[in-house]
C-alpha positions as CSV (number, residue, x, y, z in Angstrom):
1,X,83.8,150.0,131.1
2,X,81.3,151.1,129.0
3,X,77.2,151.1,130.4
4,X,75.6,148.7,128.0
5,X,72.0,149.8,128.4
6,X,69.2,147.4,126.7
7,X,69.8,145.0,124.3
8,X,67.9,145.6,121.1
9,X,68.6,142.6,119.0
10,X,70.1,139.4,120.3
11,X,71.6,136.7,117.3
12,X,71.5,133.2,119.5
13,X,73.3,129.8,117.9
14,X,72.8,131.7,114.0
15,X,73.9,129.5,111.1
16,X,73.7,130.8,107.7
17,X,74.3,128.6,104.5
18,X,74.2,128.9,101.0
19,X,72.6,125.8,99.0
20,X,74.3,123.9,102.0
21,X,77.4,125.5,102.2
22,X,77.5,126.9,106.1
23,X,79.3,131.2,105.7
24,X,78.2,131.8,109.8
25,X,78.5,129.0,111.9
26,X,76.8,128.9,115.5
27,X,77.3,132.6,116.2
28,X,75.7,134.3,119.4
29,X,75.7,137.8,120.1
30,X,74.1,141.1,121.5
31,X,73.6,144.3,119.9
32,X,72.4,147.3,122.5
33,X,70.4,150.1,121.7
34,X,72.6,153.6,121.0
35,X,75.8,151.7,120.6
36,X,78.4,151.1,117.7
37,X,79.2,147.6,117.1
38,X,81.5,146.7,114.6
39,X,82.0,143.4,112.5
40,X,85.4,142.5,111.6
41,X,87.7,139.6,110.0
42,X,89.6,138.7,106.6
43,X,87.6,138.7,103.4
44,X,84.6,136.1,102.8
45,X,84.7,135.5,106.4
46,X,80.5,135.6,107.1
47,X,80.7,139.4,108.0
48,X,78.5,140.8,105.0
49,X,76.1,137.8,105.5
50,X,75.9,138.0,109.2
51,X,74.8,141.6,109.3
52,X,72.1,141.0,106.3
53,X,70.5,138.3,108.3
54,X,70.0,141.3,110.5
55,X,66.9,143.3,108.3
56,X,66.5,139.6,106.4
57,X,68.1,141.0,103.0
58,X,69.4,137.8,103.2
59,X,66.2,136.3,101.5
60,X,66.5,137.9,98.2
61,X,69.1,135.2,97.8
62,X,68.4,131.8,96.5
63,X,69.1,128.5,98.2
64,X,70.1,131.1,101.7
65,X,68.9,129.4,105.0
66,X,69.2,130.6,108.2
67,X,68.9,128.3,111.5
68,X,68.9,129.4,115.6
69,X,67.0,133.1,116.8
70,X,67.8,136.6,115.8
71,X,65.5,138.7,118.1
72,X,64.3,142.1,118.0
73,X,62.3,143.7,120.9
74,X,62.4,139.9,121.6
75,X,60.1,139.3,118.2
76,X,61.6,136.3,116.2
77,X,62.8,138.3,112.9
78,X,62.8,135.2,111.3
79,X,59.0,133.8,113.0
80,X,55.7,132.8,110.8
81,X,54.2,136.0,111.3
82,X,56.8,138.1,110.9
83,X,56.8,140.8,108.3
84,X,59.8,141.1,106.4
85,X,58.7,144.6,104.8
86,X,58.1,145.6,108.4
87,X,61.6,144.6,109.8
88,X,63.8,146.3,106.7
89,X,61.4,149.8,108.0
90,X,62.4,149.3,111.3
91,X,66.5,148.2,110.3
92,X,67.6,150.3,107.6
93,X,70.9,149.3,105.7
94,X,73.3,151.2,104.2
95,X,75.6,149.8,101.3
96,X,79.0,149.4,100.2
97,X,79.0,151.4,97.3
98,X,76.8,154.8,97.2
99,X,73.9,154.1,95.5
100,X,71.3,156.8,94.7
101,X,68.3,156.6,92.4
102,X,68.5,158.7,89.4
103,X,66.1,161.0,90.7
104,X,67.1,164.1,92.4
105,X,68.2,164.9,95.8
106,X,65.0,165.7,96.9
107,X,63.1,162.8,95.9
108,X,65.9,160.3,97.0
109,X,65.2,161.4,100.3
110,X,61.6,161.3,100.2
111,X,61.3,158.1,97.7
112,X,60.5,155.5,100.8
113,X,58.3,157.9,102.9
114,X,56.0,158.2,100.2
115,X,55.9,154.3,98.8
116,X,55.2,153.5,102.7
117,X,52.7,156.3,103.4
118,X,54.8,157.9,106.0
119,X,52.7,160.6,108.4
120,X,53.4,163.8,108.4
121,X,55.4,166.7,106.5
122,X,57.7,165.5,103.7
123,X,59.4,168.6,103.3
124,X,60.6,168.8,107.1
125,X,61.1,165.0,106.8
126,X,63.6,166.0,103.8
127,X,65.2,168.7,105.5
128,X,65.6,166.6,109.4
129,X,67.0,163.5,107.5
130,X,69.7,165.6,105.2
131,X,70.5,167.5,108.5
132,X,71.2,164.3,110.5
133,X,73.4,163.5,107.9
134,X,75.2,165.9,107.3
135,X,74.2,166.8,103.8
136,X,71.8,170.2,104.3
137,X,73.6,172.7,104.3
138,X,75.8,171.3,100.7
139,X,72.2,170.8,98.9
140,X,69.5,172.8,100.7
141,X,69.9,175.1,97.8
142,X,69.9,172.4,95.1
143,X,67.4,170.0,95.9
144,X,65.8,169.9,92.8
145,X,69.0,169.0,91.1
146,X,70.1,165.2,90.1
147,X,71.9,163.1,93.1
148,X,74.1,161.6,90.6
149,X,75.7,165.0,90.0
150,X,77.1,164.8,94.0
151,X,80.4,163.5,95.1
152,X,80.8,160.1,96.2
153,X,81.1,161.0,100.0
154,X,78.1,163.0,99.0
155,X,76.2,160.3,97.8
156,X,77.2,158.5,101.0
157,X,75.6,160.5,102.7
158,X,72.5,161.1,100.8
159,X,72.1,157.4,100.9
160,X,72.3,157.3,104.9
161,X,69.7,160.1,104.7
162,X,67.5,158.3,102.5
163,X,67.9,155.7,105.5
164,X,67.2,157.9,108.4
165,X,64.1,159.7,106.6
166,X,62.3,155.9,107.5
167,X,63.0,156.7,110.8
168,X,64.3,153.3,112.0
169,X,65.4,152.1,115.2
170,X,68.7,150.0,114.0
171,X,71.1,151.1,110.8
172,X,73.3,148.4,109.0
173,X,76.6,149.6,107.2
174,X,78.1,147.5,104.8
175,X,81.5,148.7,104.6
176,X,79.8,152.6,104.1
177,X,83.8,153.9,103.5
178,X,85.3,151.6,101.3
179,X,84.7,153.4,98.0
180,X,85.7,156.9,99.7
181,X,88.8,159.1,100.0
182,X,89.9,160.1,103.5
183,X,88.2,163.1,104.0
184,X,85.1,161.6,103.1
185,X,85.8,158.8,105.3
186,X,86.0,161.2,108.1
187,X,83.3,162.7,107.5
188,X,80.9,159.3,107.4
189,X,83.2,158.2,111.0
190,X,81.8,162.0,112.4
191,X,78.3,161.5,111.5
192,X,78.6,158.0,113.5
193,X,79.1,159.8,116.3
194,X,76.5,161.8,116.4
195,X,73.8,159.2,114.8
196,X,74.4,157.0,117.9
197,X,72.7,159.3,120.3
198,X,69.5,158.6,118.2
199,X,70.3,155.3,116.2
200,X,71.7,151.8,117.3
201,X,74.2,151.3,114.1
202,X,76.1,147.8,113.6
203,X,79.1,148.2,110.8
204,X,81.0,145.8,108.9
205,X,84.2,146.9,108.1
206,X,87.6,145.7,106.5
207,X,89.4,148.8,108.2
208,X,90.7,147.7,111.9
209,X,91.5,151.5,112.1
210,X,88.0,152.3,111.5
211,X,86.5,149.7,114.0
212,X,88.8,150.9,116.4
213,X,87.8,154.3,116.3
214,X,83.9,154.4,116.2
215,X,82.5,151.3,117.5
216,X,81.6,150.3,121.0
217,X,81.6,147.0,120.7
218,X,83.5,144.5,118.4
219,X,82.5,141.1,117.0
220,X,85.7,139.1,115.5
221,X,84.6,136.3,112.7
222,X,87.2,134.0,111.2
223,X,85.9,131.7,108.8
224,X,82.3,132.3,110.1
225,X,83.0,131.2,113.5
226,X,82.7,134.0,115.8
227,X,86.3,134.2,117.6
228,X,86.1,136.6,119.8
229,X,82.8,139.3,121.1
230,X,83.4,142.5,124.1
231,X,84.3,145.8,124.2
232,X,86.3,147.4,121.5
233,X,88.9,148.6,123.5
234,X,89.6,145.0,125.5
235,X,89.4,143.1,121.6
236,X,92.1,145.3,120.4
237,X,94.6,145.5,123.2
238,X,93.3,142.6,125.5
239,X,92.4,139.7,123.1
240,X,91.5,136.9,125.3
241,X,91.7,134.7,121.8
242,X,95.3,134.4,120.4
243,X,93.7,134.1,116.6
244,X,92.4,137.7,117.4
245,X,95.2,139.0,118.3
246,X,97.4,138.2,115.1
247,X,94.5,139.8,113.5
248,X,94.6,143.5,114.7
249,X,98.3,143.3,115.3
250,X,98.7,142.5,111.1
251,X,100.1,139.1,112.1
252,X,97.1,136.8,110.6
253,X,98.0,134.4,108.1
């Protein structure tokens, strides 16, 4: 039984549509501080738009609309005097596909410190972030040198620094491993580990494996309906829904 602690965001009743056409359907659940919680289910399923609703990147698309309460430190994310700008600070994302600016390492890092004014000492800020991820002691000698010329797990990497330099409270992942080789992957799953002491960290993922091994918590979406929500450990070998368990047992079809 794992201690759940508090719960930093809570999703109540949470539909999501697209010009009227509904991707997450009435979906309730909590996310607690310093835990994993993975997001799984078959492809176009309402994962990727369910955890964007979660930092509002969801409003760069057109005709998007979101009904029912995602809280945060029980503030409405979604409430009239909400800052948007404020809430992608304080819930960083991470994407798919590595995606570092053409700038070098060192300025990738420091890039959204210094656009938001950020207190204090960019240089340790630099140094603290690539160290949380991972990443210093590879480029601590390089930093002047151009991000693009790093490995893909590399870039990963770089790209969750650039995240944890803002210093949020929550990170998104977007399926952080897809585009990586194995070692890599285990590399990003590592970090995880240790990021949670520090970090709360919800991750979408197509890789049951993956889900299995790093997160706390599992959510299960079919068809943006929200199937089946507990501890990772009871959704994969005590499903209490039988649509769940054809999913992690490769019977779903």
């Amino acid at each position: 039984m794992i201690e759940r602690g508090k719960e930093i965001l809570s999703i109540g009743d949470c539909s999501i549509g697209y010009s009227g056409e509904l991707a997450v359907r009435n979906v309730s659940l909590p996310i607690f501080e310093h835990k994993i919680t993975a997001i799984i289910g078959p492809s176009g399923c309402g994962k990727s738009t369910l955890l964007r609703s979660l930092n509002r990147m969801n409003d760069f698309i057109h005709g998007c609309e979101l009904t029912g309460k995602v809280n945060f430190h029980d503030t409405d994310l979604y409430g009239a005097d909400t800052d948007p700008v404020e809430v992608r600070l304080r819930i960083g994302m991470v994407f798919q596909r590595p995606n570092p600016f053409p700038k070098s390492i060192y300025r990738n890092v420091a890039w959204g410190p210094t656009i938001n004014q950020l207190p204090g000492n960019m240089e340790e800020r630099v140094e603290k972030a690539l160290t949380q991820s991972a990443l210093w002691d590879e480029v601590k000698d390089r930093l002047d040198d151009s991000a693009l010329n790093l490995s893909g797990g590399q870039q990963q990497r770089l790209c969750i620094a650039r995240t944890l330099a803002m210093e949020p409270e929550i990170i998104l992942m977007d399926e952080p491993c897809s585009a990586l080789d194995p070692v890599s992957t285990a590399r990003i799953e590592d970090l995880l580990f240790e990021l949670k002491g520090k970090y709360t960290i919800v991750i979408v993922t197509h890789n049951m494996q993956q889900a299995a091994r790093v997160s706390d918590y599992t959510a299960f979406l079919e068809n943006g309906v929200l199937m089946e929500y507990g501890e990772t450990d009871q959704v994969f070998t005590r499903p209490s829904n039988p649509r769940t368990e054809e999913y992690v047992t490769g019977r779903f079809g």
